[in-house]
C-alpha positions as a Markdown table, in Angstrom:
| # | Residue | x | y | z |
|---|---|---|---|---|
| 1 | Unk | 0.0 | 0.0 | 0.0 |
| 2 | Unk | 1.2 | 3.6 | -1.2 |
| 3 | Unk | 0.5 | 6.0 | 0.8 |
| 4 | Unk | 1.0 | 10.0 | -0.1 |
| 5 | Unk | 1.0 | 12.7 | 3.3 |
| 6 | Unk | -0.6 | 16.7 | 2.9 |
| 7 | Unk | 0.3 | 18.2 | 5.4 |
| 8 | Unk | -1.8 | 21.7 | 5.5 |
| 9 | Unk | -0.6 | 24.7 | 7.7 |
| 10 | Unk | 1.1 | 28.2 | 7.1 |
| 11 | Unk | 2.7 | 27.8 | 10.3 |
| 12 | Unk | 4.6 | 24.5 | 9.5 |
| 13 | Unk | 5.4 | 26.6 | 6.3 |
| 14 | Unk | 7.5 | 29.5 | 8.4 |
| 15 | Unk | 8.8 | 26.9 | 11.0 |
| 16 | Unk | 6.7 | 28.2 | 13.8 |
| 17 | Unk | 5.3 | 24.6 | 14.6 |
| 18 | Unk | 7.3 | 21.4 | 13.7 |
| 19 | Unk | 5.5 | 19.1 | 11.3 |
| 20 | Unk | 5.2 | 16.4 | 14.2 |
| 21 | Unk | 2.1 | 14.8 | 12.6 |
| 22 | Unk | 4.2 | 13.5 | 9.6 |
| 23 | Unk | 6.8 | 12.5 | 11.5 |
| 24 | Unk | 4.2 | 10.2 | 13.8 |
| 25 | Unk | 2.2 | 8.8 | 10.7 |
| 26 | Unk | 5.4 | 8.0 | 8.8 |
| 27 | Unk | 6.4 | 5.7 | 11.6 |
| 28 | Unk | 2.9 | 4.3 | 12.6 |
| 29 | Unk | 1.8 | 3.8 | 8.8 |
| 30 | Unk | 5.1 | 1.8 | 8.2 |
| 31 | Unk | 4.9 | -0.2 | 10.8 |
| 32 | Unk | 1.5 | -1.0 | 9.8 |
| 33 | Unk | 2.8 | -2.2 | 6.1 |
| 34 | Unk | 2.5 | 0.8 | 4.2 |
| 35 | Unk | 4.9 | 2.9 | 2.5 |
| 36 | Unk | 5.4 | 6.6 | 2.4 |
| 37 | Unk | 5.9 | 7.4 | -0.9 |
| 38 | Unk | 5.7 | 11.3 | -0.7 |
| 39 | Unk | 5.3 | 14.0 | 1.9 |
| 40 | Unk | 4.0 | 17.5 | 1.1 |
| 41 | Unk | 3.7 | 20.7 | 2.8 |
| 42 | Unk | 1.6 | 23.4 | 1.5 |
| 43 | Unk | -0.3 | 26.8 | 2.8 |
| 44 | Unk | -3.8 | 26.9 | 4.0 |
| 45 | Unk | -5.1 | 28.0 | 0.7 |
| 46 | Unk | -7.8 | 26.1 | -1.4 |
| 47 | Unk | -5.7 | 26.5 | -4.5 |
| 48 | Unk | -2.8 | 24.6 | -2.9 |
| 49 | Unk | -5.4 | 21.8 | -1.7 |
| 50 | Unk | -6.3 | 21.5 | -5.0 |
| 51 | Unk | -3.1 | 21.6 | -6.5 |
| 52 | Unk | -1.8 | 19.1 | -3.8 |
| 53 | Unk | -4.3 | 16.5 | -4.9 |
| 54 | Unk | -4.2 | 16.7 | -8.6 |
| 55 | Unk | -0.4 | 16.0 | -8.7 |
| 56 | Unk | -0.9 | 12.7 | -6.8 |
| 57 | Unk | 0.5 | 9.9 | -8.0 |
| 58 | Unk | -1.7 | 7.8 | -10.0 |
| 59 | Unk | 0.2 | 4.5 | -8.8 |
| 60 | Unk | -0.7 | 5.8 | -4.7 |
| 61 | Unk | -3.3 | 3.8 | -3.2 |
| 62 | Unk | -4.3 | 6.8 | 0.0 |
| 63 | Unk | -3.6 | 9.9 | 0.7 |
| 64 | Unk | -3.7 | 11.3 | 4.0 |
| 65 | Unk | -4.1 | 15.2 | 4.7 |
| 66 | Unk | -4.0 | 16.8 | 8.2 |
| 67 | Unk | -5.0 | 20.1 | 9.3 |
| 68 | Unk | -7.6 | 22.7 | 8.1 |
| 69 | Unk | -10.1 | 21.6 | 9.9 |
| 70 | Unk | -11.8 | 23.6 | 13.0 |
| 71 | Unk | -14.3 | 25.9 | 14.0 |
| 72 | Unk | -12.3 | 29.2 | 12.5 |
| 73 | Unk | -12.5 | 30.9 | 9.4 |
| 74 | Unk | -9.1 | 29.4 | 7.9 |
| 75 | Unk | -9.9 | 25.9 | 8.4 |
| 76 | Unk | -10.9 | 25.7 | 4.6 |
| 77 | Unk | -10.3 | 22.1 | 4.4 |
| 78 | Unk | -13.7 | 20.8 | 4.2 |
| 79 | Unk | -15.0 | 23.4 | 2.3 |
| 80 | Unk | -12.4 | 22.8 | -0.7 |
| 81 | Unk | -12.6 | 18.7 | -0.3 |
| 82 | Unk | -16.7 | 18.9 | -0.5 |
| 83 | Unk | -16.3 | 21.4 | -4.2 |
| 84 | Unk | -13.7 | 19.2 | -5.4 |
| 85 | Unk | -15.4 | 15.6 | -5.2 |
| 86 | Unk | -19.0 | 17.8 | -5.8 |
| 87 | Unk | -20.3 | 17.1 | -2.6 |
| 88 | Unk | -23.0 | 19.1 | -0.7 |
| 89 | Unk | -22.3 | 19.7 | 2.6 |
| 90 | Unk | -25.3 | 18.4 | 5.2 |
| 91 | Unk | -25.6 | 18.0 | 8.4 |
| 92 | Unk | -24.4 | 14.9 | 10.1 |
| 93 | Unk | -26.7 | 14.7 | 12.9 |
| 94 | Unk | -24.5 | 11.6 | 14.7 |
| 95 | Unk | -21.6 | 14.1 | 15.1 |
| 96 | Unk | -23.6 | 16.9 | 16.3 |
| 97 | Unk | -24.6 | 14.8 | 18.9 |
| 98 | Unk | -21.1 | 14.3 | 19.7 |
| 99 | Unk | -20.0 | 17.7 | 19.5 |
| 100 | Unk | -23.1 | 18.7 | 22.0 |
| 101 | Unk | -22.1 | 16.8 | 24.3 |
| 102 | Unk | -18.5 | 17.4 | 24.0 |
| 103 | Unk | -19.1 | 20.6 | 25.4 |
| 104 | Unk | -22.0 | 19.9 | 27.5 |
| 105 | Unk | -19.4 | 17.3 | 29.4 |
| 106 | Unk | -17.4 | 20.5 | 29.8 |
| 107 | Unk | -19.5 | 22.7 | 31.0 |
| 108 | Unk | -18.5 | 25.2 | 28.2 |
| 109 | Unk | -20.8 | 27.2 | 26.0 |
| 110 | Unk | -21.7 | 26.0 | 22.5 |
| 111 | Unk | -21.3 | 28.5 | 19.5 |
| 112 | Unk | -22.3 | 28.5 | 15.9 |
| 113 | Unk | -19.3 | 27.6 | 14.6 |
| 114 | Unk | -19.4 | 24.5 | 16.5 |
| 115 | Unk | -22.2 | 23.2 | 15.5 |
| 116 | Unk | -21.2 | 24.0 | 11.8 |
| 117 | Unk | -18.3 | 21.7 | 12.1 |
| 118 | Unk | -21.3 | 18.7 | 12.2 |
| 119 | Unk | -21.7 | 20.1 | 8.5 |
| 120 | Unk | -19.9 | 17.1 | 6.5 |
| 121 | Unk | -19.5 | 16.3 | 2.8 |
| 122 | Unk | -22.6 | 14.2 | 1.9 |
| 123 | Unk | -21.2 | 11.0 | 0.9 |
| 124 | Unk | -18.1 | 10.9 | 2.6 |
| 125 | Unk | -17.2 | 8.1 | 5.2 |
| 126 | Unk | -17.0 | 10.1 | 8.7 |
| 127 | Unk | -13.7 | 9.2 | 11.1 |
| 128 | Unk | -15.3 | 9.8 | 14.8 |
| 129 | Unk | -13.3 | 12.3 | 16.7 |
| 130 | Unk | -13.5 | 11.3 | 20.4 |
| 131 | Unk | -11.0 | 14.0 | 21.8 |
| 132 | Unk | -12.2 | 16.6 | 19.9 |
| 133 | Unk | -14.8 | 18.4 | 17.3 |
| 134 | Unk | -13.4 | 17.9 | 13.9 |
| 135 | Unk | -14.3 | 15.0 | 12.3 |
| 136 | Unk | -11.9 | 12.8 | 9.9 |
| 137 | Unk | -12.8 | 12.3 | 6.4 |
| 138 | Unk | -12.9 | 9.2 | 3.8 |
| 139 | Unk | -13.1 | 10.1 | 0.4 |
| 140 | Unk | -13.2 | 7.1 | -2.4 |
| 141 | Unk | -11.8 | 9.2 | -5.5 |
| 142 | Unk | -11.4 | 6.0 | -8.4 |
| 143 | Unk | -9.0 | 3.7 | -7.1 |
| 144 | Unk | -7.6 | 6.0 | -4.4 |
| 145 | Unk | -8.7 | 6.8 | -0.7 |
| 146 | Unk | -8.4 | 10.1 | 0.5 |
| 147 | Unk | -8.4 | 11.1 | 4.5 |
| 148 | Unk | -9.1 | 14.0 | 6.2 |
| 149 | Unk | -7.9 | 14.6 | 9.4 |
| 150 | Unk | -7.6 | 17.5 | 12.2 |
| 151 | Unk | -4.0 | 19.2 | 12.6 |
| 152 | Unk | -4.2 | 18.6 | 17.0 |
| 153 | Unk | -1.8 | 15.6 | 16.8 |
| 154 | Unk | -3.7 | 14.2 | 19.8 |
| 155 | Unk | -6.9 | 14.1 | 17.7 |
| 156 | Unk | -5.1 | 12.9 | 14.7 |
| 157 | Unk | -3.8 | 10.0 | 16.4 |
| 158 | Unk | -6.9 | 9.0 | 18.0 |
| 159 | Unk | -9.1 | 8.9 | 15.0 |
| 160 | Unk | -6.0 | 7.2 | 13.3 |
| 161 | Unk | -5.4 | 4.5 | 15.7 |
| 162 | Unk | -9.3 | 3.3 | 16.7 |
| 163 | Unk | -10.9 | 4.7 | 13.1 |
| 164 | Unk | -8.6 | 4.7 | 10.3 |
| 165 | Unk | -6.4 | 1.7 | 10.8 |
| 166 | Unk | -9.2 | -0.9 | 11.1 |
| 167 | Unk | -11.2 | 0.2 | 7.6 |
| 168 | Unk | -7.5 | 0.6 | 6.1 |
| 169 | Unk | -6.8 | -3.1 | 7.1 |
| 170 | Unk | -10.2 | -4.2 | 5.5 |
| 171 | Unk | -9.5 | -2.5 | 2.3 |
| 172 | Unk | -6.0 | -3.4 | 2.0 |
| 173 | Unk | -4.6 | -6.2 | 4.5 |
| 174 | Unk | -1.0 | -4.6 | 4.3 |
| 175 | Unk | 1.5 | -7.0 | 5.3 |
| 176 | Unk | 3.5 | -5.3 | 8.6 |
| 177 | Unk | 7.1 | -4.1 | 8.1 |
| 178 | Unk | 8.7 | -5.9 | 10.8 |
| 179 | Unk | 11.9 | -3.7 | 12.2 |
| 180 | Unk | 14.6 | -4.0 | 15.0 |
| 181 | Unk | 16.7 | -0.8 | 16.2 |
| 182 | Unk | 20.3 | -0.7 | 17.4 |
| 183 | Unk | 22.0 | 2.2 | 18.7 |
| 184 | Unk | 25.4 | 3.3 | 18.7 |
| 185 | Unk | 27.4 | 6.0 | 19.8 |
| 186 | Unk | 30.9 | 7.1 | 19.3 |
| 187 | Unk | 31.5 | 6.4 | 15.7 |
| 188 | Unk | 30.6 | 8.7 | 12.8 |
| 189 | Unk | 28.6 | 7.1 | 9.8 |
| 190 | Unk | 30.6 | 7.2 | 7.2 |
| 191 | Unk | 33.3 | 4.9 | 9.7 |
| 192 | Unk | 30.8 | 3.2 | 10.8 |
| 193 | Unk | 29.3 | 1.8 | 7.2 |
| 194 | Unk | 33.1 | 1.1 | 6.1 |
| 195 | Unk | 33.6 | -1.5 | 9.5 |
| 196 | Unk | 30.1 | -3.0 | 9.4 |
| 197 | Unk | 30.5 | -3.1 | 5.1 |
| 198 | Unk | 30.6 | -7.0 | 4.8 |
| 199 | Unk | 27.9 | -7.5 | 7.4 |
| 200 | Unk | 25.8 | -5.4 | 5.2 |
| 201 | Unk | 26.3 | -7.0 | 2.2 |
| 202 | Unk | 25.1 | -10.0 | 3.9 |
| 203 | Unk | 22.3 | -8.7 | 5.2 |
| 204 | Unk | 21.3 | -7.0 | 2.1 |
| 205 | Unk | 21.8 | -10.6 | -0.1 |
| 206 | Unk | 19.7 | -12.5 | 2.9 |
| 207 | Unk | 16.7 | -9.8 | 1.3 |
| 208 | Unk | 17.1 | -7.7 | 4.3 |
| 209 | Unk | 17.4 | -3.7 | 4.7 |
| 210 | Unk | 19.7 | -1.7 | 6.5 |
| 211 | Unk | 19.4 | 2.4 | 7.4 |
| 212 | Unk | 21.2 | 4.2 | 9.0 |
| 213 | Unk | 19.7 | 7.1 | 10.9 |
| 214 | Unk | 22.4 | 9.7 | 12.5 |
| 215 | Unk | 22.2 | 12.0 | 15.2 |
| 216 | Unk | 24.7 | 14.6 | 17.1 |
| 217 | Unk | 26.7 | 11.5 | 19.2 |
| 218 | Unk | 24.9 | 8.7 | 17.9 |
| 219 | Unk | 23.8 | 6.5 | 14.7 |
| 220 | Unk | 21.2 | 4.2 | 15.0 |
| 221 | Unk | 20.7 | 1.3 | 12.7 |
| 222 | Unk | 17.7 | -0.5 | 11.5 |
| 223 | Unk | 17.0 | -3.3 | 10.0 |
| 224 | Unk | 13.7 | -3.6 | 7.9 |
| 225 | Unk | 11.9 | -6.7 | 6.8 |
| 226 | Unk | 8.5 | -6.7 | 4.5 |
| 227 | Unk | 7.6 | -10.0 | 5.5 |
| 228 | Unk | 6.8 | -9.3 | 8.8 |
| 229 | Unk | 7.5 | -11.0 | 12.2 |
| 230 | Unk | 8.6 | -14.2 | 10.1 |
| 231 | Unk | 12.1 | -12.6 | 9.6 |
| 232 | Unk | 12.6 | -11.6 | 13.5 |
| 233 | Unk | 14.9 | -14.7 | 14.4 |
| 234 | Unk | 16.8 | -13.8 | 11.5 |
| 235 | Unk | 17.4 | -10.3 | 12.3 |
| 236 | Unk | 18.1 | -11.1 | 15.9 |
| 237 | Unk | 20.9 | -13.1 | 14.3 |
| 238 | Unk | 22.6 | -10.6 | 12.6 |
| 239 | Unk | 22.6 | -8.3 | 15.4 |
| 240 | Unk | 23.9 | -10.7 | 17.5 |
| 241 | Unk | 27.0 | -10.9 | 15.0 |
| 242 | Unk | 27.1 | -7.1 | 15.1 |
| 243 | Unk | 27.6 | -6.6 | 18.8 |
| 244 | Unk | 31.0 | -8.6 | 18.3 |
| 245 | Unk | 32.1 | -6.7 | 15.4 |
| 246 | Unk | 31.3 | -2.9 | 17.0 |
| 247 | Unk | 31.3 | -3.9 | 20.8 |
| 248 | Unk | 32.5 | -0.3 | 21.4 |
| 249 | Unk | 29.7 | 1.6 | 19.7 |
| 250 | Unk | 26.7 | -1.0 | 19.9 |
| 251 | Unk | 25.0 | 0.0 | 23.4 |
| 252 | Unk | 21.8 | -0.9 | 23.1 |
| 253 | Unk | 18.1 | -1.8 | 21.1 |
| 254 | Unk | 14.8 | 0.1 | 20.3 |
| 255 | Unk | 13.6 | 2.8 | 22.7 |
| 256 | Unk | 17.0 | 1.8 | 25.2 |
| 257 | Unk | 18.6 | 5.0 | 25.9 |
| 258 | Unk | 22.8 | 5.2 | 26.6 |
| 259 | Unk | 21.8 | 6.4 | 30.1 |
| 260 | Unk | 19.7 | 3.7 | 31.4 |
| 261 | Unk | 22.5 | 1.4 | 30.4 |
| 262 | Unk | 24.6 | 2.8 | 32.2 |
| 263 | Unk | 21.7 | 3.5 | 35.2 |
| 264 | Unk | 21.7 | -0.8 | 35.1 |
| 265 | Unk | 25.5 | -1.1 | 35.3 |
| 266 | Unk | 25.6 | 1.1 | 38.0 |
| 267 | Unk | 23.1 | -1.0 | 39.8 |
| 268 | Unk | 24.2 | -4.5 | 38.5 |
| 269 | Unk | 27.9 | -3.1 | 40.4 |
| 270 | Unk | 26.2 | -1.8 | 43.5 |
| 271 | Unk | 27.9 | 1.5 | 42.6 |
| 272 | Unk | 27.5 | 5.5 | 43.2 |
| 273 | Unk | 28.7 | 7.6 | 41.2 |
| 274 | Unk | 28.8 | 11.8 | 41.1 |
| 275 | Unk | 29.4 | 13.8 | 38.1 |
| 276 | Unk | 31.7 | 17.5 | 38.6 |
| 277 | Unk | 30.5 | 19.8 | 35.4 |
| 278 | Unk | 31.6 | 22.8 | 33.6 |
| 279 | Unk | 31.3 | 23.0 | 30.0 |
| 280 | Unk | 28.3 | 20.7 | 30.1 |
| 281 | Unk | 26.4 | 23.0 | 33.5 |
| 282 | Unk | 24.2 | 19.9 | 34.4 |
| 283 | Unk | 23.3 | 18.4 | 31.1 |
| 284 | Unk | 25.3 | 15.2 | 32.6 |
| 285 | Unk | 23.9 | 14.7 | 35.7 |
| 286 | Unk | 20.3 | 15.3 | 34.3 |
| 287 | Unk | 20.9 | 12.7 | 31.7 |
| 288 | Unk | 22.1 | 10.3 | 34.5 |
| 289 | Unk | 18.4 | 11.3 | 36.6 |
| 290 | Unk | 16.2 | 10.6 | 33.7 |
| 291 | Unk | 15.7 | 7.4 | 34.7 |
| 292 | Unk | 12.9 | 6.1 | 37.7 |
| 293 | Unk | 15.0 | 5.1 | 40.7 |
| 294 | Unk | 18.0 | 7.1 | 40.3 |
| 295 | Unk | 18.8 | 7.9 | 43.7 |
| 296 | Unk | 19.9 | 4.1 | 43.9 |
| 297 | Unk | 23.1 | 5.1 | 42.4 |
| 298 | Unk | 23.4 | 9.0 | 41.7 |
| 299 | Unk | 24.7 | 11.3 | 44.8 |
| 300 | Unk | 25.1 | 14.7 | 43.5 |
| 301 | Unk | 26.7 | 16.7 | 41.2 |
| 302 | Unk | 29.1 | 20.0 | 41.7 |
| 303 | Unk | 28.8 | 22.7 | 38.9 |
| 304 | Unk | 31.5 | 24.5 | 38.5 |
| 305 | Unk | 32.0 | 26.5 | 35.5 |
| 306 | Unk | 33.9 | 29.2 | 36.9 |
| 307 | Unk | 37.2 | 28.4 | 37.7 |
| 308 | Unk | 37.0 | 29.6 | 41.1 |
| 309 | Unk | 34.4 | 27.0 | 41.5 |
| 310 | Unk | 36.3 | 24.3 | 40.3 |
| 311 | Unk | 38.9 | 25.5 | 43.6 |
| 312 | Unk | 36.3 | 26.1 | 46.1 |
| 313 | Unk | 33.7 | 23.3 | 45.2 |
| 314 | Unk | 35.9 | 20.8 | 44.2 |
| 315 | Unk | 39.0 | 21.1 | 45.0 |
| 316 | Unk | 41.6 | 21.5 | 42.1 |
| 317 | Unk | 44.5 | 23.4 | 43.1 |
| 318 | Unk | 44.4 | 26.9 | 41.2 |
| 319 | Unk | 48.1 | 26.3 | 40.5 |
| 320 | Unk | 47.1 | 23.6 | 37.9 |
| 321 | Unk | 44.7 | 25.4 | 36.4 |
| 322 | Unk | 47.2 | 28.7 | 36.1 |
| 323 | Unk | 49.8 | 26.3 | 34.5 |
| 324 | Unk | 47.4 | 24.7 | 32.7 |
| 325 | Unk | 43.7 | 25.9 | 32.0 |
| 326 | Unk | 40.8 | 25.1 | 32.8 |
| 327 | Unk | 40.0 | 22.7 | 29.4 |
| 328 | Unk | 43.3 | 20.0 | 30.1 |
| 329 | Unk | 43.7 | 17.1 | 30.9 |
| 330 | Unk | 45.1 | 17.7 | 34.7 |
| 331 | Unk | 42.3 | 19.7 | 35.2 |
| 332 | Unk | 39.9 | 17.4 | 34.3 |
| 333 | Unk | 41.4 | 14.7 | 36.5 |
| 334 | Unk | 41.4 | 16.7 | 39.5 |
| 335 | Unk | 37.6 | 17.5 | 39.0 |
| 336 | Unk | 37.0 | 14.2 | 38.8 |
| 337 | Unk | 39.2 | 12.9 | 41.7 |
| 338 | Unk | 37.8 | 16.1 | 44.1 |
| 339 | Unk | 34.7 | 15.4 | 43.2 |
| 340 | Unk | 34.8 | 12.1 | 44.2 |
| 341 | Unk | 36.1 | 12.8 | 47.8 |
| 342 | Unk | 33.5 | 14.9 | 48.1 |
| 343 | Unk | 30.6 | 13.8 | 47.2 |
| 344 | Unk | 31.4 | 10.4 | 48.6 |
| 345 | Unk | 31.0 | 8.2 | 45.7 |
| 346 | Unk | 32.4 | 5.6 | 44.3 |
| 347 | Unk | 32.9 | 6.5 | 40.7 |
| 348 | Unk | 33.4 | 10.5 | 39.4 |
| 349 | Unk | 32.7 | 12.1 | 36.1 |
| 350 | Unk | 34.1 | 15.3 | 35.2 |
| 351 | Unk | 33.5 | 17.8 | 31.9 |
| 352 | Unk | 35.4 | 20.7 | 30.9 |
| 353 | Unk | 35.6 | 21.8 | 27.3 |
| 354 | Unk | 35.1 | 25.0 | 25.1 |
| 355 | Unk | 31.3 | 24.5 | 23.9 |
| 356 | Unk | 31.9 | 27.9 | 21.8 |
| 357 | Unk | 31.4 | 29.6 | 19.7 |
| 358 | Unk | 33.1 | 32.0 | 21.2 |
| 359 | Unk | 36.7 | 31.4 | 23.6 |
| 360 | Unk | 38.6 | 29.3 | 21.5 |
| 361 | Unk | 42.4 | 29.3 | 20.6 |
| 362 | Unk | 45.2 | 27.6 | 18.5 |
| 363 | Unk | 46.0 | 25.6 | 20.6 |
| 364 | Unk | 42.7 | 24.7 | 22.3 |
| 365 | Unk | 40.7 | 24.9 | 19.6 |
| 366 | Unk | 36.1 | 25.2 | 20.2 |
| 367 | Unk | 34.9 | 21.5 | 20.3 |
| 368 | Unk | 38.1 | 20.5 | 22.3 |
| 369 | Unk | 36.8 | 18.9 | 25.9 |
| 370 | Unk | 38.2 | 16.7 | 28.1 |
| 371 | Unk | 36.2 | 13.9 | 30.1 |
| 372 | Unk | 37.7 | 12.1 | 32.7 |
| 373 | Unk | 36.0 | 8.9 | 35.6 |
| 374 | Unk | 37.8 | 8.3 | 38.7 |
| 375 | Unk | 37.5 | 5.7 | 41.1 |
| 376 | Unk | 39.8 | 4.8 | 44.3 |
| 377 | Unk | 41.9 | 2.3 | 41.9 |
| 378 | Unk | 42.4 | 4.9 | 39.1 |
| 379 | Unk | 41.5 | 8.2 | 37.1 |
| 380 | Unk | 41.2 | 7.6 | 33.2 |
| 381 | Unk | 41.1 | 10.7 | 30.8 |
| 382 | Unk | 40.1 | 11.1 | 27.2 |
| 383 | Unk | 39.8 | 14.2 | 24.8 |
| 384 | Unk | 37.3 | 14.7 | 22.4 |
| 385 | Unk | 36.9 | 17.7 | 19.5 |
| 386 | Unk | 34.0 | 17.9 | 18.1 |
| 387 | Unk | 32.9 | 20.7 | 16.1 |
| 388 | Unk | 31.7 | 24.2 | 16.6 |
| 389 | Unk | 28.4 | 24.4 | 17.2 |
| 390 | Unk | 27.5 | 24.9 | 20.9 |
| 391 | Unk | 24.7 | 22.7 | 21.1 |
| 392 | Unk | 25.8 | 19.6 | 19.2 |
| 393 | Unk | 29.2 | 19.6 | 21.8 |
| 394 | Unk | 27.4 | 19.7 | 24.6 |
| 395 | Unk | 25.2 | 16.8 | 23.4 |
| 396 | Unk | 28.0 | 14.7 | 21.7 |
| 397 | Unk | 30.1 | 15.2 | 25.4 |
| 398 | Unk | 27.2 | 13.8 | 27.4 |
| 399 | Unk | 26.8 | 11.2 | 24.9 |
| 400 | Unk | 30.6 | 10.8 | 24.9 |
| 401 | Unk | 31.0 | 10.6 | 29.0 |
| 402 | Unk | 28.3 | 7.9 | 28.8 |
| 403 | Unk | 29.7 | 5.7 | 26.6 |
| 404 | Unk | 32.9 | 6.3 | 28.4 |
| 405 | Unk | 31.4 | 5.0 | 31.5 |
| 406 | Unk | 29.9 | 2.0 | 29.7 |
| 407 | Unk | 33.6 | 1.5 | 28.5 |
| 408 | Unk | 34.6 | 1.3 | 31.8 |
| 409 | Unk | 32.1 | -1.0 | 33.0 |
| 410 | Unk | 32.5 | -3.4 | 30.1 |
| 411 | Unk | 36.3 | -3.1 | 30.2 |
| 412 | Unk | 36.3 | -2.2 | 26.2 |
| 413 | Unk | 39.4 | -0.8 | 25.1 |
């Protein structure tokens, strides 16, 4: 099944809201067998409707459009749907009930416009709306479907999930792409595809899919099967083979974050662990409190950006950082080794780097940052550069510290 998303909205146009609704059906219709051929965003004008839906493809079995439809003036939706398929509009008296009620249930008052919105296309198939007063839409145009659907992605979802699914099942009786996640962190992509470059080709000759989806610090990998469930021992199989050819980078599956391995380390070793941050002001420690049940093995953290801070709160000597700055590797040790003093754990992470974009040098270049773990036995240190946008280095050093703990759990080199 071919599927085709409109997505309608002047404000998805100027980036004001993010197009969240096409991100959320692109996932649920694959998974439910179907796939996304095209994805359009236009204004809310009728002639862009229009236009929208005359370019279709001819080989796309359904076409899903979201927004435009509301009590307001500019939701012109229905209004350009019902002249385009010739449709008069009437009143649909079982959604009218609904929306009475909707706001009876509420105790809020009841205006025109409301009750307008019970004015459907006569002929169309009508989508309930249980969370809200827009109805969805089913248009049969020839051999294609066409949906309607609200813009509130709660609504949308709703009406998708208990309406739309179950008459898009009887009509078509997709087969489900079946799909397994792994995530990885520390290696770029381009590295990445040339290590794992025989495992693909295996995969891809055993009729099996690989992407790879990259993000600041980490690249996820998917495999993707269209025959369903049938192919999940298979899969399993060659991700088992993976782990032992990128134990470094391979951390985890699906919806497993970096952190909660690390949480289940932590708790596996019956350890505590701190964090002392500068460059990264917290980012670190609320990564590592995410997770339900965190006080079993995070103390506390010390910020100390300034580098008085880093003398008074924990404990470097201001001698070292005078011979050597702040963003070094001695500096980043003693954080870490102060910190764990005192706050009393058992293992320490420390941050300091120059996020920029802004305070960078020659020889200590923005992106440069330096992340070091102590523990009675020992204090291990590693620099990273990374680039120079602020937010990505602060992401990618969280990311990195993490996986540098998991290192050090693990014992990978």
């Amino acid at each position: 099944m071919k599927v085709e998303l409109i997505s309608i909205g002047d404000e998805l146009l100027i980036g004001q809201t993010i197009n969240t609704n096409a991100a959320w059906l692109g996932q649920t219709l694959s998974n439910f067998g179907a796939r996304i051929t095209k994805t359009t965003t236009i204004s809310d004008q009728a002639s862009e409707i229009i236009s929208a839906l005359v370019t279709i493809s001819n080989d796309t079995d359904c076409v899903i459009i979201t927004g435009g439809l509301g009590p307001t003036n500019d939701d012109i939706t229905k209004h350009t749907l019902a002249a385009h398929y010739g449709l008069a509009l009437k009143m649909h008296q079982e959604t009218l009930d609904h929306i009475e009620g909707y706001f009876k249930n509420r105790n809020r008052p009841m205006l025109e416009s409301n009750r307008l919105q019970a004015m459907l296309p006569d002929g169309c198939t009508v989508l309930r709306n249980k969370n809200g007063t827009a109805a969805g839409m089913w248009f049969n145009s020839g051999k294609q479907v066409v949906i309607s659907l609200p813009g509130v992605p709660y609504e949308m979802k709703s009406i998708v999930e208990e309406e739309l699914l179950p008459l898009l099942t009887k009509k078509y009786n997709p087969s489900a792409l079946y799909f397994k996640t792994a995530h990885t962190q520390g290696i770029g992509e381009s590295f990445l595809a040339e290590k794992i470059r025989d495992w693909e080709k295996a995969l891809n000759a055993d009729s099996l899919q690989l992407a790879y989806l990259p993000s600041p610090g980490f690249v996820k990998l998917r495999i993707n099967s269209y025959k369903g469930a049938a192919d999940a021992e298979k899969i399993n199989r060659y991700f088992k083979e993976l782990e032992s050819i990128i134990p470094e980078a391979l951390y985890g599956y699906e919806k497993e974050t970096l952190a909660e391995v690390v949480a289940k380390l932590l708790v596996a070793q019956d350890l505590k662990i701190g964090t002392v941050e500068s460059c990264t002001a917290g980012l670190l420690a609320h990564q590592l409190t995410t997770i339900s049940g965190a006080s079993e093995y995070y103390q506390g953290s010390i910020l100390s950006y300034s580098n008085a801070l880093k003398s008074k709160m924990a404990g470097v000597d201001p001698n070292l950082i005078s011979r050597h700055g702040a963003v070094s590797q001695e500096v980043a040790c003693a954080m870490a080794e102060g910190g764990r003093k005192i706050l009393e754990v058992d293992i320490c992470v420390s941050t300091t780097g120059i996020a920029g974009p802004s305070g960078g040098t020659d020889e200590k270049p923005v992106g440069l940052v330096w992340i070091a773990i102590a523990s009675k036995e020992k204090t291990r240190v590693k620099s990273f550069q990374f680039g120079d946008n602020r937010e990505r280095n602060l992401t990618m050093t969280v990311a990195a510290a993490l996986n540098f703990l998991r290192y050090e759990f693990l014992s990978l080199p």
